[in-house]
C-alpha positions as CSV (number, residue, x, y, z in Angstrom):
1,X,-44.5,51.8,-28.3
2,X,-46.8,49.9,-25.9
3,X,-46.6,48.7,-22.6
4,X,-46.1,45.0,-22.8
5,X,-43.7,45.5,-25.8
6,X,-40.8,46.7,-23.3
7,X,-41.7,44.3,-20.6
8,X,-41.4,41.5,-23.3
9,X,-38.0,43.2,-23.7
10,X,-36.4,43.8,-20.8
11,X,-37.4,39.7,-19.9
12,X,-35.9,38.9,-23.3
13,X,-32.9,40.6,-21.7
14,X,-32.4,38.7,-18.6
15,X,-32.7,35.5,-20.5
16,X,-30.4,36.1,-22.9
17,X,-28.1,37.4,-20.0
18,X,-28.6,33.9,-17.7
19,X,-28.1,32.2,-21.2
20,X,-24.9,33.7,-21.7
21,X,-23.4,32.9,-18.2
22,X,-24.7,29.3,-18.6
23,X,-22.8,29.2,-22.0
24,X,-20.1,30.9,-20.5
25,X,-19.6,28.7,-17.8
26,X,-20.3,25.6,-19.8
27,X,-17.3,26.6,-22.1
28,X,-14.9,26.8,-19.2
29,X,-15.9,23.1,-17.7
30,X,-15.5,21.9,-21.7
31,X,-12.2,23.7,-22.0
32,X,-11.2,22.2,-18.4
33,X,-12.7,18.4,-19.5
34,X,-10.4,18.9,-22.8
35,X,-7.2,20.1,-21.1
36,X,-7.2,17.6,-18.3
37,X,-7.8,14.8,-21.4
38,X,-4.9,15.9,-23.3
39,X,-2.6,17.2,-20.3
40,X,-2.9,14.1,-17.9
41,X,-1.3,11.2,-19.8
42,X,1.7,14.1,-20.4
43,X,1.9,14.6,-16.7
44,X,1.8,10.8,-15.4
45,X,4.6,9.8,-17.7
46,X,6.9,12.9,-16.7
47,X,6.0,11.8,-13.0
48,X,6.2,8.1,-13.7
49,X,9.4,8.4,-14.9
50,X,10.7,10.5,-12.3
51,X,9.3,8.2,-10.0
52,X,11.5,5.5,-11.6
53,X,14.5,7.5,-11.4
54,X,14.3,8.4,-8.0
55,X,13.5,4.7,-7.1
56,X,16.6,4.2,-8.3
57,X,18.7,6.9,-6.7
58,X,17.5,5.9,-3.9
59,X,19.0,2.1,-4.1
60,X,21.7,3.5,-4.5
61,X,21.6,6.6,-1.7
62,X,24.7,7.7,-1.1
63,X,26.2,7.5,-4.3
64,X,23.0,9.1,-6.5
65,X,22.6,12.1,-3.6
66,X,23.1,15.0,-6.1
67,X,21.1,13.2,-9.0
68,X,17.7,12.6,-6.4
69,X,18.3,15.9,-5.4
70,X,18.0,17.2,-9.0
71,X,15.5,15.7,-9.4
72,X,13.6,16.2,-7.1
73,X,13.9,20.5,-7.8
74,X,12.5,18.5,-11.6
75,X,8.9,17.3,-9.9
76,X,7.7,21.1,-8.5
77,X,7.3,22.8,-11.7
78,X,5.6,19.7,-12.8
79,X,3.3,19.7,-9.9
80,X,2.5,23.7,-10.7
81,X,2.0,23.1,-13.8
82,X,-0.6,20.1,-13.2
83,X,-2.0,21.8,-10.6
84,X,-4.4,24.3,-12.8
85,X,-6.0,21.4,-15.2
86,X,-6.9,19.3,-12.3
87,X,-10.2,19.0,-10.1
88,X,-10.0,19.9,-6.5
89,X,-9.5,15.9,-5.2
90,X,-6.4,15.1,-7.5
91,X,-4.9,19.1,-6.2
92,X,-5.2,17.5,-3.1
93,X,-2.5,14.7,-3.9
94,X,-0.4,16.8,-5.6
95,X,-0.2,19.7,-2.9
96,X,0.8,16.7,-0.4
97,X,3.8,16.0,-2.7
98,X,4.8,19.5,-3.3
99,X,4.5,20.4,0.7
100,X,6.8,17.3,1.0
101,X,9.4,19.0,-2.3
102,X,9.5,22.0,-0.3
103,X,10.7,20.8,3.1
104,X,13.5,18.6,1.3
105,X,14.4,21.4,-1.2
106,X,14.2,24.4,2.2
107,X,16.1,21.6,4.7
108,X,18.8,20.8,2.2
109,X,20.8,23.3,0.5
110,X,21.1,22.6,-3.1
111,X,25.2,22.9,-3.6
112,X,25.3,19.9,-1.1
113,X,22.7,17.7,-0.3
114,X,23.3,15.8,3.1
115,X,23.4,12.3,3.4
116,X,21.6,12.0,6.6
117,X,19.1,9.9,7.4
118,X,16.0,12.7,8.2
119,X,17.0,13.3,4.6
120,X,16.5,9.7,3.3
121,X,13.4,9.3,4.8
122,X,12.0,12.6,3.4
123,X,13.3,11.6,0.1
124,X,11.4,8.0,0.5
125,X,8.2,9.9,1.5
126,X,8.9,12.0,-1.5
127,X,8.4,9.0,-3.3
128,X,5.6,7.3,-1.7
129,X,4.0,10.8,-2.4
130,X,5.0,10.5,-5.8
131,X,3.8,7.1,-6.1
132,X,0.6,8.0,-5.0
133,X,0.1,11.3,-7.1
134,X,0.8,8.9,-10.5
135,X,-1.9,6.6,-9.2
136,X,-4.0,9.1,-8.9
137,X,-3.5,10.6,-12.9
138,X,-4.1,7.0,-13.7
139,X,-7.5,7.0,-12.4
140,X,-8.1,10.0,-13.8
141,X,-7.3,9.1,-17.1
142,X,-9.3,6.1,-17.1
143,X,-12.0,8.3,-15.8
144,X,-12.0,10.1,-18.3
145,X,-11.9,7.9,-21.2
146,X,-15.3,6.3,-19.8
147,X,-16.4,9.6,-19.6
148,X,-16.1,9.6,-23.9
């Protein structure tokens, strides 16, 4: 076999290696573009609603305790979930509101919430949080319908 016959070969090689990572890694941003178009308007209703909810426990503080704080434990495994079919920006938001779940969920047992005022304030920053994380799916969304 000659000489040149290999080289063509082994080049032929490479590119069809480099071809296949591109491919490859093209697939994954597809598959990520598609997730985060069918996932988001799930995730902004289940937090818009929550949102609502606690708005509303928290009109009513003392009495609806036990209800925000149910709640509340509701919006981290939303968050998690959310977390892996968004881009780096929109993690940001929702890492701020998880931090801010953990330090309500770690400073207040969950048998029986206090009614305290750190704890109200926490729960109102929750929901600022909140607010702000929905705003932020909205975008996205309409983002990505121009995107289509």
């Amino acid at each position: 076999m000659p000489d040149w016959l290999s080289i063509v070969g082994n080049c032929a090689s490479v590119a069809a290696l480099l071809m296949t990572f591109f491919l490859a890694w093209q697939t994954y941003n597809l598959r990520s573009s598609v997730m985060r178009r069918a996932r988001v308007p799930e995730f902004r209703r289940d937090l818009q609603k929550m949102a609502d909810d606690l708005l509303e426990y928290l009109k009513n503080w003392p009495r609806h305790l036990q209800e925000a704080s149910a709640l509340i434990a509701r919006i981290e495994p939303v968050l998690t979930n959310a977390r892996s079919k968004l881009t780096r920006s929109e993690k940001a938001v929702t890492t701020e509101l998880s931090t801010k779940v953990k330090t309500y969920r770690s400073r207040t047992p969950s048998a029986s919430p206090l009614p305290d005022e750190e704890s109200y304030r926490i729960v109102w920053s929750i929901q600022e949080s909140l607010i702000a994380c929905v705003e932020t799916l909205v975008q996205t969304e309409k983002d990505s319908k121009q995107r289509m």
